[in-house]
C-alpha positions in Angstrom: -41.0 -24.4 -16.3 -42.3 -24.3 -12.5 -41.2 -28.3 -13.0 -37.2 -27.6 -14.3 -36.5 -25.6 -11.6 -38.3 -27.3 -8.9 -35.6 -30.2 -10.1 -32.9 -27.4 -10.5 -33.6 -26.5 -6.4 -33.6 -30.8 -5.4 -30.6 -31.1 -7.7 -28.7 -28.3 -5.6 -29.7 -29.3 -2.5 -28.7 -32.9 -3.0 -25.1 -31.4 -4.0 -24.6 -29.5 -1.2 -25.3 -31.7 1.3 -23.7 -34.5 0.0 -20.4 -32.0 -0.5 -21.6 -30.9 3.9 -21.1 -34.7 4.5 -18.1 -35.6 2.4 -16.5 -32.2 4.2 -17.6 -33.1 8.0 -16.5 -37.0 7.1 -12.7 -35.6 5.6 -12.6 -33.8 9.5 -13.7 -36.1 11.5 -10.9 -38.7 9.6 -8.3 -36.1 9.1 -9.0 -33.5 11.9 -7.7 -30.6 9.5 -10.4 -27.5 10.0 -10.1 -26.7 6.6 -12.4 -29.3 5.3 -14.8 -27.7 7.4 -13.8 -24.3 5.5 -15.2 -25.9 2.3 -18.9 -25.7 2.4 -18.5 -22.2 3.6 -16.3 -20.8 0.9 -18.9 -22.7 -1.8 -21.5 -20.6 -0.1 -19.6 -17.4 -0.9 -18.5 -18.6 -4.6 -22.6 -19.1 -5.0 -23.1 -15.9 -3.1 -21.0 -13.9 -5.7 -22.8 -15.2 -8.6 -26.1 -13.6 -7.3 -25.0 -10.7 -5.2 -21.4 -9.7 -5.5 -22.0 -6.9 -3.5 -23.9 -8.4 -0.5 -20.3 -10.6 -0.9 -18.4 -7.8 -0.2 -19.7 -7.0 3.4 -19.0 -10.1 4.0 -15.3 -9.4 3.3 -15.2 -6.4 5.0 -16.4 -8.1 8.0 -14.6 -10.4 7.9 -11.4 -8.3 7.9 -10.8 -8.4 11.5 -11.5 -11.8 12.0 -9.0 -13.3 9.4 -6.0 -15.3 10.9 -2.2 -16.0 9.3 -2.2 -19.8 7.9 1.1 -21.3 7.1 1.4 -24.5 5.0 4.4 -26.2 2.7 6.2 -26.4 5.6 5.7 -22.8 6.8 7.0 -21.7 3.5 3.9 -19.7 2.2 1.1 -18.6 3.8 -2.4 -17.0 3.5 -4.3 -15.1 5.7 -8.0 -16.7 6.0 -10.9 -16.1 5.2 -10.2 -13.2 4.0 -7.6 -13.3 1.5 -9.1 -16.1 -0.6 -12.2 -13.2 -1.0 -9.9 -11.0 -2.7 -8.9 -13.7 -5.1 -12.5 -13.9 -6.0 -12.8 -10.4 -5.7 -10.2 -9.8 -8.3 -11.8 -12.1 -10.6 -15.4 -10.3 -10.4 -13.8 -6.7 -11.0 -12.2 -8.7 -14.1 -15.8 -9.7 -14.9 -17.2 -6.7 -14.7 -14.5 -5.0 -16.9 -14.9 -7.5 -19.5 -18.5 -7.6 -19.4 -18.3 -3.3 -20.0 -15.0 -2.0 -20.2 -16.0 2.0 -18.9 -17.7 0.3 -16.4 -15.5 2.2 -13.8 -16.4 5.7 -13.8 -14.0 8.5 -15.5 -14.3 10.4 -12.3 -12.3 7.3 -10.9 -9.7 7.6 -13.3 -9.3 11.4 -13.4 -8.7 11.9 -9.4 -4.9 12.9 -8.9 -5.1 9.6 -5.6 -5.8 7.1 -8.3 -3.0 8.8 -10.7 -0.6 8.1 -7.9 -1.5 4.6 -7.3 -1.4 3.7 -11.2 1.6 5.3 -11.0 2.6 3.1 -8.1 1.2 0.1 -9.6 3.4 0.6 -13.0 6.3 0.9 -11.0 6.0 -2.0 -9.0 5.9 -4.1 -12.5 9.1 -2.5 -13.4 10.9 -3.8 -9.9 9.4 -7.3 -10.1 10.6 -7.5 -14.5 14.5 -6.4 -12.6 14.0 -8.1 -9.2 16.9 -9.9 -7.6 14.2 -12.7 -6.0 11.6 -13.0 -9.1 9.7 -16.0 -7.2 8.9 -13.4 -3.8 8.6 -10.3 -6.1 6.2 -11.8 -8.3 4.1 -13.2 -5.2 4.4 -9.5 -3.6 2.4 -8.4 -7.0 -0.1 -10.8 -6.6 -1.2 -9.7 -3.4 -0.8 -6.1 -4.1 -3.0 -6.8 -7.7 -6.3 -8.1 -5.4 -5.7 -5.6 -3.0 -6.2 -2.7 -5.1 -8.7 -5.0 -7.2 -10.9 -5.3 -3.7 -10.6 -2.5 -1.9 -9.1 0.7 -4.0 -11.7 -0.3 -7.2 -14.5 -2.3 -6.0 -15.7 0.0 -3.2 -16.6 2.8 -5.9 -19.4 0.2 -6.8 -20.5 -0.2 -2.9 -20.3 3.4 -1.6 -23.5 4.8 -3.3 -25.5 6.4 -0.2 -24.9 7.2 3.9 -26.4 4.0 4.9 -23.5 2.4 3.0 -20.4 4.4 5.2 -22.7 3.3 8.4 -23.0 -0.2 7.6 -19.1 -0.1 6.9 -18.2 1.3 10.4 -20.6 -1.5 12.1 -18.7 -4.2 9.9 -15.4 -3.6 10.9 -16.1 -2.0 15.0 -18.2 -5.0 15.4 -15.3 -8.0 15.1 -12.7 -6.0 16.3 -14.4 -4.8 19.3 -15.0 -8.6 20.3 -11.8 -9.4 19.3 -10.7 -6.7 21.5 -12.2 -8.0 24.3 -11.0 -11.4 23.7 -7.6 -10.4 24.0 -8.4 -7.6 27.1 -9.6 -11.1 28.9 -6.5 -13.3 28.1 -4.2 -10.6 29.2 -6.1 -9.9 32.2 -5.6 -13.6 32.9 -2.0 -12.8 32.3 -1.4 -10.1 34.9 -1.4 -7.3 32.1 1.9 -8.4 31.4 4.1 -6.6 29.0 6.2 -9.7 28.5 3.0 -11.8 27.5 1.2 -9.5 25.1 2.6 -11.7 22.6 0.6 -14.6 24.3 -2.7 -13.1 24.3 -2.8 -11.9 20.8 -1.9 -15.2 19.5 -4.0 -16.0 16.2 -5.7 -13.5 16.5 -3.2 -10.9 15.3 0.4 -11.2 13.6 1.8 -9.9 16.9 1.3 -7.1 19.1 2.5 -4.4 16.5 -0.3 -5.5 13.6 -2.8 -5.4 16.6 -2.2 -2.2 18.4 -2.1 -0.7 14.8 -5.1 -2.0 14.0 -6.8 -0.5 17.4 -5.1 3.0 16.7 -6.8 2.8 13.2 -10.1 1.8 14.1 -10.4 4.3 17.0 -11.1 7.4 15.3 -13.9 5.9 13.7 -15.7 5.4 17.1 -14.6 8.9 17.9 -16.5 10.7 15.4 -19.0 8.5 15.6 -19.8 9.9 18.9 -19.9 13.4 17.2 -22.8 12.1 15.0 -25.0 10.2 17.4 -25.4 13.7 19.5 -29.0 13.6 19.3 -29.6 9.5 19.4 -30.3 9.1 22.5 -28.7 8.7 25.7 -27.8 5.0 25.8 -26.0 4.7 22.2 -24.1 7.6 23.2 -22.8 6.4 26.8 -22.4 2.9 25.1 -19.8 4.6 22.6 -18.4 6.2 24.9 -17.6 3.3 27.2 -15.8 1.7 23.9 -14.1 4.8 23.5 -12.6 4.7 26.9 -11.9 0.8 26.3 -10.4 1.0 23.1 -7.6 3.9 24.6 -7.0 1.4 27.8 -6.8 -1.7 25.3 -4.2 0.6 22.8 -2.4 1.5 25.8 -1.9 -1.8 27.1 -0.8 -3.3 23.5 2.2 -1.9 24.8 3.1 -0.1 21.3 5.0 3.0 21.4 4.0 3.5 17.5 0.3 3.3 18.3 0.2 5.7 21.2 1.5 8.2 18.5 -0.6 7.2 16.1 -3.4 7.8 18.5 -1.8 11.7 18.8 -0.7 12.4 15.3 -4.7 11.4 14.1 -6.3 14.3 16.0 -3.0 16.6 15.3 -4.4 16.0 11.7 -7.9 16.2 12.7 -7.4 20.2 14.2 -5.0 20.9 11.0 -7.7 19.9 8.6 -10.3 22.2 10.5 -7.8 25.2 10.8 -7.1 24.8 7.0 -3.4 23.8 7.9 -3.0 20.4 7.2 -0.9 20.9 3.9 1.8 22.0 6.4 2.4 19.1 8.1 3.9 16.5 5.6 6.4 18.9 4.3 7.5 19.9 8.1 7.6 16.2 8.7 9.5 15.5 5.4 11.9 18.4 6.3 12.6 17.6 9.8 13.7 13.7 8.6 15.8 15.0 6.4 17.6 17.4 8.8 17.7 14.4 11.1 19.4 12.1 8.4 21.7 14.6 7.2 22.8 15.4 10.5 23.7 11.5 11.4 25.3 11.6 8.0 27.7 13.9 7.8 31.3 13.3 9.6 29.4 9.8 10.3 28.2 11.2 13.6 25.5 8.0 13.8 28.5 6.2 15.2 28.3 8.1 18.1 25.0 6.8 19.1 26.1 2.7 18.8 24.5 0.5 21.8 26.3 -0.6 24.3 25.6 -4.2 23.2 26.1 -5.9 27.2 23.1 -3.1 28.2 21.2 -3.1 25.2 18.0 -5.8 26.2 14.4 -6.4 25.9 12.7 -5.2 28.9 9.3 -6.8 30.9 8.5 -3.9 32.4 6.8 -1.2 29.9 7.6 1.7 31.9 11.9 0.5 31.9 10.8 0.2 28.3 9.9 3.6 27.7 12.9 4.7 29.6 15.3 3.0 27.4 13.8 4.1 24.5 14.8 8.0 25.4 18.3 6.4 26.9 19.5 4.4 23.6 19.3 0.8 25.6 16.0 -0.3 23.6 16.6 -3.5 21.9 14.0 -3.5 19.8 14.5 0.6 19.1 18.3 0.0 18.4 17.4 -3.1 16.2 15.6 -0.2 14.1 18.1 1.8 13.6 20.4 -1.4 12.7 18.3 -2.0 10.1 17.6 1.6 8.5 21.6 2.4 8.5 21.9 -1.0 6.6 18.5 -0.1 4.1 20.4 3.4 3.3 23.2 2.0 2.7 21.6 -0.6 0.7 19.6 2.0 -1.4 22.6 3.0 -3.0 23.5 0.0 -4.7 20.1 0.7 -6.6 19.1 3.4 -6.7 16.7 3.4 -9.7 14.5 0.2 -9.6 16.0 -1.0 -6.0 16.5 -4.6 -5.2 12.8 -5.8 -6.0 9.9 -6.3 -3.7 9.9 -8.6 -1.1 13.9 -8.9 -1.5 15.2 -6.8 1.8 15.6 -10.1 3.8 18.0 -11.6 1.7 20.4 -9.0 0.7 20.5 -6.4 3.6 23.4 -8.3 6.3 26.0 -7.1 4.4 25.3 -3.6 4.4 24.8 -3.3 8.5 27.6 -1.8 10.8 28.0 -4.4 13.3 28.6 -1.8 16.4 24.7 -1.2 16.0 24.5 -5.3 16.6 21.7 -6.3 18.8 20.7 -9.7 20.4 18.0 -10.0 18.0 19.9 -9.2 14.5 19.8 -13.1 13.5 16.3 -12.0 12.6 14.7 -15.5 12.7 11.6 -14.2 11.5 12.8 -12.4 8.5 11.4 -9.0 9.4 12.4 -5.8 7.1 13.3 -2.4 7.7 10.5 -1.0 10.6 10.2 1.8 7.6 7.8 1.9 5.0 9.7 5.0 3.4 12.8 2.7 3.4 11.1 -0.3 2.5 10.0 1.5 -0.4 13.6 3.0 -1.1 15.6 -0.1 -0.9 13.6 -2.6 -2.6 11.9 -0.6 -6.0 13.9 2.2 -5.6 13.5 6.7 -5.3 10.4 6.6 -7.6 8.6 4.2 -4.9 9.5 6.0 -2.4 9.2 9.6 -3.6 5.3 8.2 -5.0 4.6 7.1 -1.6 5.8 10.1 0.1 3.5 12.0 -2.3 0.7 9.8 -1.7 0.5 10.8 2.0 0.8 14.4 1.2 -2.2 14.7 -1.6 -4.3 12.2 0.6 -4.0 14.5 3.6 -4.3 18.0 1.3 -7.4 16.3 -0.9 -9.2 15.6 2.5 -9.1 19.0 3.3 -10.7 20.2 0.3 -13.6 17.8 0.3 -14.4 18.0 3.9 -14.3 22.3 3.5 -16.2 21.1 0.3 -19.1 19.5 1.8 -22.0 20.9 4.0 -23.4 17.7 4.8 -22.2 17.4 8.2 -22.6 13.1 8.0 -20.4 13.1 5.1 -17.7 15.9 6.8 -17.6 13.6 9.4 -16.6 10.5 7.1 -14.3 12.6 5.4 -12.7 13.5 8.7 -12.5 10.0 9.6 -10.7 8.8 6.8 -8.7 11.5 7.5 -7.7 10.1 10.9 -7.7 6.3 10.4 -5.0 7.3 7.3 -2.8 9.4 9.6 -2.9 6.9 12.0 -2.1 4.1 9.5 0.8 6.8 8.1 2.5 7.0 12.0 2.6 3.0 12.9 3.9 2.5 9.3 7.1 4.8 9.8 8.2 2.5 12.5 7.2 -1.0 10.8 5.9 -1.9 7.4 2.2 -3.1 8.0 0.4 -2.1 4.4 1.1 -5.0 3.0 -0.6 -7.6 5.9 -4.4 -8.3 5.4 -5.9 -6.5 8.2 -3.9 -2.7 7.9 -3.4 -2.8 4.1 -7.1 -3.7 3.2 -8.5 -0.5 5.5 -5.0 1.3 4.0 -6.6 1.3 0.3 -10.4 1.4 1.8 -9.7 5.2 2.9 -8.1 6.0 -0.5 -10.7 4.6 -2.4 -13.6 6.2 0.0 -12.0 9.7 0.1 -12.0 9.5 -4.2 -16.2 8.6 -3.8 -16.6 11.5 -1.2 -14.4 13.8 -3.4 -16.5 13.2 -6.3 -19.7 13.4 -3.9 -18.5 16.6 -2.9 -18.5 18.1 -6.3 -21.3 17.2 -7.1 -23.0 18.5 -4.0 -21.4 21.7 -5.0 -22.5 22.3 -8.4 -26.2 21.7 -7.6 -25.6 24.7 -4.5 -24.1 26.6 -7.8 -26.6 26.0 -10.2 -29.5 25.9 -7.7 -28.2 29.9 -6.7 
């Protein structure tokens, strides 16, 4: 026996470095980095076969660190490494179900966040079966599918005890803080500039929205982190600090309004959720928009606030920026606005099922009013509407939407129970987190549409699927108290 796999072990290792050599020699010939990639992502493959779980950290760290690769011509792209790990990761959680089928727990099932997001889910079939672009719709699925697979289903698995939330914060502040810093030091060779953020993000992040929203989302998590490490010592606490103070210097210098905001609206949620108020804010929010809205509607009055198209510009200067914003000579504020008129308009068209997922790009010119024109509506990059609420409207439809909407209202309400549930003071501190990574995540996505990239969508379904484990944590912990009195 000791024999068969002393030859099984030779065997491997004669594979694997034969496939090391064939990789560095298709590099070297080639020069494509992806040869390189090879080795590595037979590593993980192997890795999953023995511990799937170990696997997952791996993903999670590598979150931050993933980069946008285009191929085909820059038709399609992938973000790597971390995409390709979802694949696989959707794949094992299809293992695992067919290897047990109950093998995800009924608590799972029964909580009213994972009602909404089958909910969700069934929907989004319905909008790719009617979808005006099958061939994006279907591909918008896809990626939605390992998504949830990885990181609303497979962290129920992970999440078991403390140390697991602590080695999740370290995973993700870890690469982004040195990522971070990467980008602090280009743009510090850069002058700070607010015309060159773009430059010193490049690769690392889409652009300077994805990475500002990323900051704004990560921050919280360093912030009540320094609530827990009260009594650790002097140095870990003065070193979190000193990120803390880096992290708010590094959001505000992303130079996005959304972010700063996000930043706000986080501890706004924080104070509701500890006054027991936080099930007011959504439906003041919701009410407020739809004052605004019917306001701009009626007699047309949004005409009124048309650009001057000869004044309306990009500035370089953040602080003429900011000014514009409140003055209605924003470029890239009034290109908003040129886009949500033409998404409500849209909406009506279909109402029902919308014009399917991934569609808004190729259908929404002929519904804008060209007085709210900008220098930048050719849209070369094929952006959408800056609004997940009328993302969600105009391509599957007021179900999406309305579900959405809802979603951000029980997420916010159910984090208040379980964090007035628990007296574990660790895990109302995670629950408070979530709480404030979520809101943050809610803000920056009503002026873009981010849940859908790698980096905000994966922690996006990662809070959802953490605040169903410490909901079901929290119950627990509660009938013991009862039983035990």
């Amino acid at each position: 026996m000791q024999v068969l796999l002393d030859n099984n072990n030779k065997l491997l290792q004669t594979i694997g470095l034969s496939v090391l050599l064939l990789c560095l020699a298709l590099f070297s010939f080639f020069g494509n980095l992806l040869f390189l990639a090879i080795p590595f992502g037979l590593l993980f493959v192997g890795l999953l076969f023995f511990n799937w779980k170990t696997a997952f950290w791996i993903l999670l760290f590598c979150i931050p660190c993933s980069i946008q690769v285009w191929f085909l011509h820059d038709s399609l792209s992938t973000s790597v490494p971390d995409e390709p790990m979802m694949w696989l990761f959707l794949l094992v959680l299809a293992g695992l179900i067919a290897s047990k089928p109950t093998i995800i727990p009924k608590w799972f099932w029964s909580n009213s966040l994972t009602l909404i997001l089958v909910l969700q889910y069934i929907w989004l079939v319905i909008t790719v079966i009617y979808s005006k672009e099958p061939f994006f719709s279907i591909k918008f699925l896809a990626a939605k599918t390992w998504f949830l697979a990885s990181f609303a289903i497979i962290p129920v698995f992970i999440f078991q005890e403390k140390k697991d939330f602590k080695k999740a914060f370290i995973l993700l502040i870890v690469p982004t803080t040195i990522l971070a810093i990467i980008i602090f030091y280009k743009h510090y060779r850069l002058g700070f500039s607010f015309a060159k953020i773009q430059v010193a993000i490049r690769y690392l992040f889409y652009n300077h929205v994805d990475y500002s929203t990323f900051l704004s989302m990560t921050f919280p998590l360093l912030c009540i982190a320094f609530t827990l490490c009260r009594n650790k010592g002097f140095f870990l606490r003065t070193f979190i600090a000193g990120l803390i103070v880096f992290y708010l210097v590094a959001i505000n210098l992303s130079y996005a309004r959304a972010a700063v905001i996000a930043v706000v609206f986080s501890f706004v949620v924080m104070f509701a959720i500890r006054m027991k108020l936080v099930n007011l804010i959504m439906p003041v929010f919701y009410a407020l928009i739809i004052f605004v809205v019917s306001f701009m509607v009626r007699d047309n009055r949004f005409i009124n606030y048309r650009p001057d198209f000869a004044h309306t510009y990009m500035h370089t200067n953040f602080k003429e920026h900011l000014l514009a914003t409140f003055k209605g000579t924003d470029m890239s504020s009034m290109e908003r606005i040129y886009r949500w008129i033409a998404a409500v308009r849209m909406s009506t068209n279909e109402p029902l099922k919308g014009n399917g997922p991934n569609s808004f790009y190729y259908f929404y010119k002929p519904y804008t009013v060209t007085s709210f024109v900008t220098y930048v509506s050719r849209n070369p990059e094929q952006s959408t509407t800056h609004n997940y609420f009328l993302l969600m409207l105009v391509e599957q439809g007021w179900p999406a939407m309305l579900l959405y909407a809802l979603l951000i209202m029980v997420f916010f309400a159910k984090a208040q129970k379980v964090y007035h549930r628990f007296d574990d003071k660790f895990y109302r501190s995670c629950t408070m987190a979530l709480a404030m990574v979520f809101a943050a995540c809610f803000i920056n996505n009503f002026f873009s549409e981010l849940i859908e990239t790698h980096k905000i969508g994966s922690v996006f379904y990662l809070c959802i699927s953490l605040l169903i484990v410490l909901d079901h944590k929290s119950k627990k912990a509660a009938t013991r108290e009862s039983i035990a009195a």
